[in-house]
C-alpha positions in Angstrom: 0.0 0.0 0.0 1.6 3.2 -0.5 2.3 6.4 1.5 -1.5 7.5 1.4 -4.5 5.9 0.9 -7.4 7.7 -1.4 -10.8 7.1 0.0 -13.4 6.5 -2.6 -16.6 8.6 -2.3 -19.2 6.6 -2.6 -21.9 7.7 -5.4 -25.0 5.5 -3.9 -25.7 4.0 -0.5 -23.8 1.2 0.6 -25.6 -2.6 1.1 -22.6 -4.0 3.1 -22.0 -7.9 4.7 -18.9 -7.0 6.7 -16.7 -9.8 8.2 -14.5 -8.4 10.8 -11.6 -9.9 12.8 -11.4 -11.1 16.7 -11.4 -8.9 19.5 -8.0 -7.1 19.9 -8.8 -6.8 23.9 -10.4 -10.6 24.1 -7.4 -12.3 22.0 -4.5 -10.6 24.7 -6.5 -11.4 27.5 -7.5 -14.8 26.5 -3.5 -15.3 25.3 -2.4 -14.1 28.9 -4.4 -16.9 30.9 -4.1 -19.7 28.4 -0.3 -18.7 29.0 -1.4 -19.4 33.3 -3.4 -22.0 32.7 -2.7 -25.7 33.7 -2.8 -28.0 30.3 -3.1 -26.5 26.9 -6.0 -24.5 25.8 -7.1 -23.6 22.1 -8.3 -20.2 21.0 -10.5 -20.1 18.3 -11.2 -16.4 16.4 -7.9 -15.1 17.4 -6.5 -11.4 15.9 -4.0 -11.5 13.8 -2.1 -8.1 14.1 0.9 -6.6 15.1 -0.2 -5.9 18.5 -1.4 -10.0 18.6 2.0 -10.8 17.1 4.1 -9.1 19.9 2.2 -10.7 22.2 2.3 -14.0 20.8 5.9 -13.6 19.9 6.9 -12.3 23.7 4.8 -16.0 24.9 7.1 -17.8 22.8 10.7 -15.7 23.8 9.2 -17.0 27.6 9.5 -20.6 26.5 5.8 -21.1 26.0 4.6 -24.2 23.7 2.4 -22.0 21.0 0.9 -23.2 18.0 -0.1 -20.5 16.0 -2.4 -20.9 12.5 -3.6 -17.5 10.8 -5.9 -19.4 7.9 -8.3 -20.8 10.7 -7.6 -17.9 13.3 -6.4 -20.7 15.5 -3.8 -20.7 18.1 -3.0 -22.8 21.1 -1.2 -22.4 24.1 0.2 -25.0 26.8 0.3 -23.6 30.1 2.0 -24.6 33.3 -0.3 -23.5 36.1 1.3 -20.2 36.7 4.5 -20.9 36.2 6.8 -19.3 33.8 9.6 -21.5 31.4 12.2 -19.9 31.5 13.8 -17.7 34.3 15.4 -15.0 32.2 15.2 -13.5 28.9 14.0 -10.4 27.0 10.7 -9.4 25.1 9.2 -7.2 22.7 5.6 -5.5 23.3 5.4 -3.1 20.4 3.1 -0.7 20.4 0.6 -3.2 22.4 -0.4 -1.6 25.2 -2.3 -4.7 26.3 0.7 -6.9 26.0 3.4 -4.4 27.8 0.7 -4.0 31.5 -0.2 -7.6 31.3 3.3 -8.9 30.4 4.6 -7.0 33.0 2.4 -7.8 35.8 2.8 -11.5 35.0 6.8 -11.1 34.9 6.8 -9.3 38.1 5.6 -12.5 39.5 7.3 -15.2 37.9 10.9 -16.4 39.4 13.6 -14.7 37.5 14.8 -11.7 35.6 13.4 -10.7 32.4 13.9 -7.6 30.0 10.8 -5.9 29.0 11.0 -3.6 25.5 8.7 -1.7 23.3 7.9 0.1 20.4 9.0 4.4 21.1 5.4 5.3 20.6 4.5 2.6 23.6 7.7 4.1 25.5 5.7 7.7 26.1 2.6 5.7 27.4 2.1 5.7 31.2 3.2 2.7 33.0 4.2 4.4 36.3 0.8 3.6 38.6 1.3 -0.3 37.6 5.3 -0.2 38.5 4.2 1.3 41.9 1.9 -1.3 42.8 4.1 -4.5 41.4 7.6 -2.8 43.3 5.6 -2.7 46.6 4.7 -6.1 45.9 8.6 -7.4 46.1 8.9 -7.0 42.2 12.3 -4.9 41.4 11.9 -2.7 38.3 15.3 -1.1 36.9 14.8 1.7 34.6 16.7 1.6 31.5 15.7 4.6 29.9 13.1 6.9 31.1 11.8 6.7 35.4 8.4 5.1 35.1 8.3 4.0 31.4 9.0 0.7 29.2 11.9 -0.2 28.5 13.0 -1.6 32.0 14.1 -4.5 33.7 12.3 -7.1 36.3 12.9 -9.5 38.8 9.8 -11.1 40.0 8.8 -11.9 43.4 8.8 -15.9 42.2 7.4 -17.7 45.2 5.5 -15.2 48.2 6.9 -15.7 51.3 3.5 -15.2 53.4 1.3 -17.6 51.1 -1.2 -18.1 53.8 -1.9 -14.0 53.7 -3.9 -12.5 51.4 -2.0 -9.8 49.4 -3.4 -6.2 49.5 -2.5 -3.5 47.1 -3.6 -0.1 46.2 -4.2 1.1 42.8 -4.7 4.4 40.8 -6.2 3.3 37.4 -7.4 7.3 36.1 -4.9 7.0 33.5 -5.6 3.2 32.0 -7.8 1.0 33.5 -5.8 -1.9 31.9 -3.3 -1.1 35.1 -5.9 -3.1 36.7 -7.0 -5.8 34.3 -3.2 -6.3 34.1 -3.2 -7.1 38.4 -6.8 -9.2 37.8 -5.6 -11.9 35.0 -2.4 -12.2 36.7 -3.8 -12.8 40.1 -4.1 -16.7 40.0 -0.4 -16.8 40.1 -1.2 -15.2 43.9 -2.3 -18.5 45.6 -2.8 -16.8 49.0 -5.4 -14.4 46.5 -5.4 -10.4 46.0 -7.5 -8.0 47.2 -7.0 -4.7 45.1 -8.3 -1.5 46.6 -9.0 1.6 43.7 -8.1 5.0 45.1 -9.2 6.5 41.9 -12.7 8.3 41.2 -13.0 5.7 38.7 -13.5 2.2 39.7 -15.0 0.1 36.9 -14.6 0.3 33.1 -16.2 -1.2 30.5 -12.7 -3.3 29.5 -12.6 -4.2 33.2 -15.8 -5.8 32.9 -14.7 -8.1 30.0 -11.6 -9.0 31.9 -14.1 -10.0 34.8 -16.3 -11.8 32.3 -13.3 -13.6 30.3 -11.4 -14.7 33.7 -15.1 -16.3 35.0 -14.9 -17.8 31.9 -11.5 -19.6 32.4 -12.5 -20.4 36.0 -11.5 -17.7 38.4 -14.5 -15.3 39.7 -13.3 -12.1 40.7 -15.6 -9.9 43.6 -15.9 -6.2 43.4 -17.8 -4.4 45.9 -17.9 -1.0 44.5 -14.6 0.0 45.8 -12.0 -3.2 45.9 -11.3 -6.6 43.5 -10.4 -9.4 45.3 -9.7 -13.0 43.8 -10.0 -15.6 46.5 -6.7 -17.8 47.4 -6.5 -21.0 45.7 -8.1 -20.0 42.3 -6.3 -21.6 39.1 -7.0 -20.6 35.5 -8.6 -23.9 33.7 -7.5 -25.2 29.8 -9.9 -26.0 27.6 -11.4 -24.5 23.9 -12.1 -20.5 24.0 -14.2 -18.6 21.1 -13.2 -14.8 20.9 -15.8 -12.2 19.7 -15.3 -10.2 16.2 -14.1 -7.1 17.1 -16.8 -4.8 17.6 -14.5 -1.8 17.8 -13.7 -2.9 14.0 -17.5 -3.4 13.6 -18.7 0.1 14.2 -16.7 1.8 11.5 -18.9 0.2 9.2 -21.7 0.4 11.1 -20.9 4.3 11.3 -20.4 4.6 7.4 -24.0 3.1 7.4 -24.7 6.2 9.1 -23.1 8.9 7.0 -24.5 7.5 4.3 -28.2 6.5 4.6 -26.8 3.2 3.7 -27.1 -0.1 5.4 -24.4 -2.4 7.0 -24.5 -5.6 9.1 -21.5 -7.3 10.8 -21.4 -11.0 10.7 -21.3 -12.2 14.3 -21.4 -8.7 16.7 -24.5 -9.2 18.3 -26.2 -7.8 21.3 -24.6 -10.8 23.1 -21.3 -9.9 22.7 -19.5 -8.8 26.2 -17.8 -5.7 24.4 -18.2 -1.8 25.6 -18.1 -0.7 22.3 -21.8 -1.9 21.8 -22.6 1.3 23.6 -21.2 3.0 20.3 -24.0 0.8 17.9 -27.1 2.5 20.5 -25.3 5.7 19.9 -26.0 5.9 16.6 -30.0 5.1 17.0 -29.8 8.6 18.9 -27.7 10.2 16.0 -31.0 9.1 13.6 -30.3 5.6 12.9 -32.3 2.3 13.0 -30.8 -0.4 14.6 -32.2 -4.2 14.6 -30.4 -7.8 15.7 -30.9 -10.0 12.4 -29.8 -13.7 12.5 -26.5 -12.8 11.1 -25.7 -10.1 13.1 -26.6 -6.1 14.2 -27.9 -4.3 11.2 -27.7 -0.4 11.4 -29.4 1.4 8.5 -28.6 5.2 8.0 -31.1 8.0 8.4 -32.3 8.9 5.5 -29.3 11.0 3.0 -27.3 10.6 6.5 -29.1 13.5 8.2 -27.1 13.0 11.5 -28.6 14.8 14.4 -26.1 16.5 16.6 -25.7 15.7 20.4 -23.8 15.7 23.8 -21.9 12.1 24.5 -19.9 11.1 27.2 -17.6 8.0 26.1 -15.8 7.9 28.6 -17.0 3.9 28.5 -16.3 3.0 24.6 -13.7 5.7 23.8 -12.2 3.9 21.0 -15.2 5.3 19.3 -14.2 8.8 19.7 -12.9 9.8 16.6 -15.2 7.8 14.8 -17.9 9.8 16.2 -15.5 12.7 15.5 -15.6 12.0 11.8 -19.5 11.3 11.2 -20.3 15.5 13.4 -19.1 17.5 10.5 -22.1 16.3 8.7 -24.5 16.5 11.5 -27.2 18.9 11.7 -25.8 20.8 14.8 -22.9 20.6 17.2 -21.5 17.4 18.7 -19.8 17.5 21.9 -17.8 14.3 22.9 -17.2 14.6 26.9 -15.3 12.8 29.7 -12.6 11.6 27.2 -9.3 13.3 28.6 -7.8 10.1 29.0 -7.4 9.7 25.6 -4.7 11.8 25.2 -2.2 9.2 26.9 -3.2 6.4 24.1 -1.4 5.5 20.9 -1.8 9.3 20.3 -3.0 12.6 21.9 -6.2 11.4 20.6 -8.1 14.9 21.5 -5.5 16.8 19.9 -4.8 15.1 16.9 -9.0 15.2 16.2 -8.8 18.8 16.6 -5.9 19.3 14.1 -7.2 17.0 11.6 -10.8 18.2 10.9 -9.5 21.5 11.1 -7.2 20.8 8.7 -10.3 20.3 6.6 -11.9 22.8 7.2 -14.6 22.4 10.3 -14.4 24.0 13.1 -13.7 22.5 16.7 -13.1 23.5 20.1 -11.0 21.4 22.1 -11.2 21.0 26.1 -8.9 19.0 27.9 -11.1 16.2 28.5 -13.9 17.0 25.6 -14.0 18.2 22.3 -17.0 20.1 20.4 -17.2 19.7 16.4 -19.5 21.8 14.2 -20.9 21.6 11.3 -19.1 22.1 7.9 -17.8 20.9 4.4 -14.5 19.1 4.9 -12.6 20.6 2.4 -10.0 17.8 0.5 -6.8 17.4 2.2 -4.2 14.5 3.6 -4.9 13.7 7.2 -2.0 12.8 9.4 -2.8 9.9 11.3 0.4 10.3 13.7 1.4 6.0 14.2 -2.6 6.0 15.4 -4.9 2.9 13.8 -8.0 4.6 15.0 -7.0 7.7 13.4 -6.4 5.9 10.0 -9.6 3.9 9.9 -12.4 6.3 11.9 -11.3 9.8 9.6 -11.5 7.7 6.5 -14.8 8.0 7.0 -15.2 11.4 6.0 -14.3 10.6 2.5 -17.3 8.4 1.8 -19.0 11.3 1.7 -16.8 14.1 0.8 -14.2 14.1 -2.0 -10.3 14.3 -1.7 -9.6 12.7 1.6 -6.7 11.2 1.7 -5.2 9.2 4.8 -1.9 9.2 5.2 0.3 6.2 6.8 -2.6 3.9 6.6 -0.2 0.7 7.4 -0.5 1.8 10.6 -4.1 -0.1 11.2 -1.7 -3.2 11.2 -2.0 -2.9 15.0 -5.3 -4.1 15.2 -7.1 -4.6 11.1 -4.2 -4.7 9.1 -6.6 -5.4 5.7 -9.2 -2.7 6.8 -8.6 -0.7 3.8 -9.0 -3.7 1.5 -11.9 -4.3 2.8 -13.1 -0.7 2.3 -11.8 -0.8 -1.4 -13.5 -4.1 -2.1 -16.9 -2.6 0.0 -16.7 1.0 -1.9 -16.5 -1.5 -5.7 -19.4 -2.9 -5.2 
């Protein structure tokens, strides 16, 4: 693919069948306690990406047994009840932010010293709140670069000293809930258990409640009160055969050009079922003018009629992945949209807020950003090359723009190999129809 990618303007509304990919967040997760579990366990629907790779890659540098096949999305994993193979070595988390918390947490219990590395965009995200918590645990962190970011080195606790007590930690997760998803699937490895207390204003999440759901899944029940997690002593991840959801983050971009359009899209698979927060994202839409119905193939959202998008206040601060898609769908709405409670966002793969600002003003339509909101008015985006800045959800949600207006051009798109690495294949083949 080269340098840019030219979005086709589509000249009648789209009748789409979309097959997506596996669940980004479900494949790492599931890969982490398949990796803890005793026996081996086979993964069905996995991601293939680059962030899926690293993590898959950094289970095998461990001395994991991993069978991996990408024609039936089919990988397994042998597991040795906690324990880790080897005692030392070094791995590579990318960009994965998924991989580089839960990689680390489970290092920072295994016996031996380990090497943790990563991609420089995954080197500026914060990591400091989840070092605190594992070096007051007995792990000890060396900084090789930067105090408080990746790359760094670990020795693990190995075995606890006081297994008949309960470990209690204290956690800040206001920057990344995955700090805490991280401390959650590692837990088994704790067989006195772990009691987690949040001193945070924000307790829950909507990827914390997957991680719940997925870990209940592989046997281990995690209790949360409103305040604390705790996983009782004695719990043990068990092996067996795991399905992972499509990715419904991957899901709504079509489901939102369904929207711009006055077209009609259904994903194969993503149904109300699914345990994924960005289904919050799909009921969105019926507010923005949409109709929205569970067929027996999947969700089908049909546009409004001519895409006449109605504007309105959102707070995602539950499925904001969907940010810039949202983002790229206001300019054509028929009054303001304001996207609230999102300031975290600017400590992900980009400065997510700031880089939606630039971009559609780049083109042309006026935005206010806020540190932890952004409003977007109405306008023509005018044509123009949007920098995507190493962001995947950058390249795939403003692509959207230019199924409705002409010259939009996205640069970098490679860059979706993170999590969709044939999105704009797809597109293409969707837009020849």
């Amino acid at each position: 693919m080269k340098n840019t990618y030219k979005v086709k303007t589509l000249n009648k509304k789209p009748d789409w069948l979309v097959q997506v990919p596996g669940s980004k967040s479900m494949t790492n997760r599931a890969l982490l306690m398949a990796s803890l579990a005793d026996g081996k366990t086979l993964l069905k629907g996995v991601l293939f990406s680059d962030d899926s790779r690293n993590f898959l890659g950094s289970l095998k540098s461990l001395g994991f047994a991993v069978e991996a096949d990408e024609q039936t999305k089919e990988v397994s994993v042998t597991g040795l009840n906690g324990e880790i193979p080897t005692k030392s070595g070094e791995i590579y988390v990318g960009s994965a932010g998924t991989a580089a918390r839960f990689l680390t947490a489970m290092l920072a219990l295994a016996e031996g010293t380990f090497t943790i590395n990563a991609s420089e965009q995954m080197k500026k995200r914060p990591m400091k709140p989840l070092f605190d918590v594992l070096s007051q645990m007995g792990a000890e962190i060396t900084y090789l670069e930067s105090e408080g970011f990746l790359p760094i080195k670990i020795k693990g606790i190995g075995k606890t000293p006081h297994a008949d007590k309960m470990c209690r930690v204290k956690l800040d997760i206001s920057k990344s809930t995955q700090f805490l998803s991280a401390l959650l699937l590692i837990s088994p490895m704790l067989k006195q258990g772990l009691h987690i207390e949040i001193t945070s204003e924000r307790k829950d999440g909507s990827y914390i409640r997957i991680t719940r759901k997925m870990m209940e899944q592989f046997d281990a029940s995690v209790k949360f009160d409103g305040k604390s997690y705790e996983l009782p002593g004695g719990t043990a991840y068990k092996a067996g055969v795991y399905q992972i959801e499509p990715d419904v983050s991957a899901a709504c971009y079509f489901y939102a050009s369904a929207a711009l359009t006055g077209g009609r899209a259904i994903v194969e698979n993503v149904t109300w079922e699914c345990m994924q927060g960005d289904l919050k994202f799909i009921r969105l839409l019926g507010e923005l003018g949409c109709s929205i119905r569970e067929t027996n193939i999947g969700i089908e959202v049909i546009g409004a009629e001519n895409g006449r998008i109605k504007g309105l206040t959102a707070d995602m601060k539950d499925f904001s992945d969907q940010t810039m898609t949202l983002a790229a769908l206001a300019p054509f709405a028929d009054s303001a949209v304001r996207i609230e409670n999102i300031g975290h966002i600017r400590l992900q793969e980009s400065d997510r807020i700031h880089a939606i600002a630039t971009e559609l003003t780049r083109l042309g339509i006026k935005c206010n950003e806020e540190e932890s909101a952004i409003t977007i008015y109405p306008g023509t985006p005018k044509p123009g090359i949007v920098e995507t800045y190493d962001d995947h959800r950058i390249a795939m949600a403003f692509a959207l723009i230019g199924l409705r207006a002409k010259g939009i051009e996205i640069a970098n798109p490679l860059c979706c190999k993170k999590t969709f690495e044939e999105y704009f294949d797809v597109l293409d083949r969707l837009c020849a129809d």
